[in-house]
N, C-alpha and C positions, 0 to 999 in steps of 0.2 A: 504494500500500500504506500503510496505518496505521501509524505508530509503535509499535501496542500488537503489532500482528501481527508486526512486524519482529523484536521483541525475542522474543518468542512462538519465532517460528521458531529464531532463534539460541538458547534454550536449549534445545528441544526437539535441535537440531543438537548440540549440547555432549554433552546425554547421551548420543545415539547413541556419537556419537563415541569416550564412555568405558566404552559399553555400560552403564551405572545409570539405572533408574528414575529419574523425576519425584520418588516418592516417597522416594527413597532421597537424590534431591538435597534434598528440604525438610530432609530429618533432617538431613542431614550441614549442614545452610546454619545448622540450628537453627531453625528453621521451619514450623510448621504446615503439615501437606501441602493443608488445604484451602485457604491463603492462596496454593500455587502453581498448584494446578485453577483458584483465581480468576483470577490471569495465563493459563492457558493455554485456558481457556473463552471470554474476553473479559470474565467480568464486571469485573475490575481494570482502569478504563481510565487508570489514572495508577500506574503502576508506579515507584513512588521508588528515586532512586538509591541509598539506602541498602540497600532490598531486592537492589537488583542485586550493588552491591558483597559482600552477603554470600553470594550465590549466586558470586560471581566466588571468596570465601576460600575456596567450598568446593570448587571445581571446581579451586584452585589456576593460577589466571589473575586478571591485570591485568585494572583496566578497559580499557584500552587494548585488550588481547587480546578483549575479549568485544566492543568497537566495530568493530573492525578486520576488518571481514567485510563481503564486498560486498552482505550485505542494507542493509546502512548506507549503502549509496552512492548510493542513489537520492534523486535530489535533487525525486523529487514524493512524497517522505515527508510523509504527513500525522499532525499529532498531533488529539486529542481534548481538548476543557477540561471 
């Protein structure tokens, strides 16, 4: 699995989770919803941790919380340059 998809997965899992839209997390992240369709389409194939961490304030979780998922744990993670 990709890196981009990994992370892909866990926010899509997050929002379930909290039952909100994609769209509702860019808002709340303060973010362009097309900037988060670009993560969740694949075209963002370098997701910075600064985007994460403000999806993480708005979801009210650590990064730690948002690593800490056994999509993480595959150790044939591939990233993309």
């Amino acid at each position: 699995m990709k890196l981009e998809e990994a992370i892909t997965k866990r926010i899509y899992t997050l929002c379930e989770e909290r039952n909100i839209t994609p769209n509702k997390l860019a808002r709340l992240a303060g973010m362009p919803a097309g900037s988060l369709k670009s993560i969740f389409y694949g075209k963002s194939k370098n997701t910075g941790t600064r985007t994460i961490l403000d999806l993480c304030q708005a979801l009210d979780i650590t990064l730690y919380d948002f690593f800490n998922d056994p999509v993480f744990k595959n150790k044939d993670l591939e990233g993309t340059y």
